[in-house]
N, C-alpha and C positions, 0 to 999 in steps of 0.2 A: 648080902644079895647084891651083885655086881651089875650093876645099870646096865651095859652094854648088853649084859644076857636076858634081861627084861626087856630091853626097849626090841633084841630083835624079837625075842620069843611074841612078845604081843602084837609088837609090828607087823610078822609073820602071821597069825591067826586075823588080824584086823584085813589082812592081805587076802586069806581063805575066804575068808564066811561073806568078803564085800564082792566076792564074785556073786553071791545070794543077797546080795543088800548093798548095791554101789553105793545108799548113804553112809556108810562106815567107813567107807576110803576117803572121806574131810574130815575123819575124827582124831583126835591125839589122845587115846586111850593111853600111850605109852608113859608119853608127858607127864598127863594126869599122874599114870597111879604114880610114878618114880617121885613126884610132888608131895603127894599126899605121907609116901613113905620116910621121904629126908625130913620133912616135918612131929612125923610122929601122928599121923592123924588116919593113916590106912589100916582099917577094921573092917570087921564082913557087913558091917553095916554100914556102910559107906554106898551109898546110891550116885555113880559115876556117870558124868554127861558126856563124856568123848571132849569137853573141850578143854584148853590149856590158854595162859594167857603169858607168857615170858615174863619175867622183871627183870632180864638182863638187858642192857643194853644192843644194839643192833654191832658186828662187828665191822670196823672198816679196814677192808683188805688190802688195799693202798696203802695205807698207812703202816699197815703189820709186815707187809709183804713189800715195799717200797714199788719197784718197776715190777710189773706181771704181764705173763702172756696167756689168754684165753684160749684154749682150742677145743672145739666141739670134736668127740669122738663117738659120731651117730655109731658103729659096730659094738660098741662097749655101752651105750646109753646114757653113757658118762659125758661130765664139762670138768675139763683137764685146766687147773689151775697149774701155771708155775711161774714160783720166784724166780727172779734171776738179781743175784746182789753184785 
């Protein structure tokens, strides 16, 4: 089961149904279950609260990326990172 195709497929429906329920659009059902499944612990009995809590560390992009240029690209809805080395 390929995370990428989990996280959008649920991402995607959490997308759908929060038009019916905007409390679903702060949830990380994705998170969760991908959590639940690298562990060993997703079964149908499993009652899921929509929230996730990281234990990764936060990344710093300075560091990884040395000198970076920010550019908002409002037509694309995207924030355009780029390295420059």
């Amino acid at each position: 089961m390929p995370r990428p195709c989990v996280t959008r497929d649920v991402n995607n429906l959490t997308t759908y149904f929060g038009q019916f329920d905007p409390t679903l659009l702060t949830t990380q059902y994705a998170e969760e279950i991908w959590s639940l499944y690298e562990h060993g612990e997703l079964n149908p009995d499993v009652k899921l609260t929509g929230r996730f809590e990281s234990t990764l560390p936060p990344v710093d992009l300075e560091a990884s990326c040395g000198r970076s240029t920010t550019r908002v690209r409002p037509e694309a809805g995207k924030i355009v990172l780029r390295c420059r080395n």
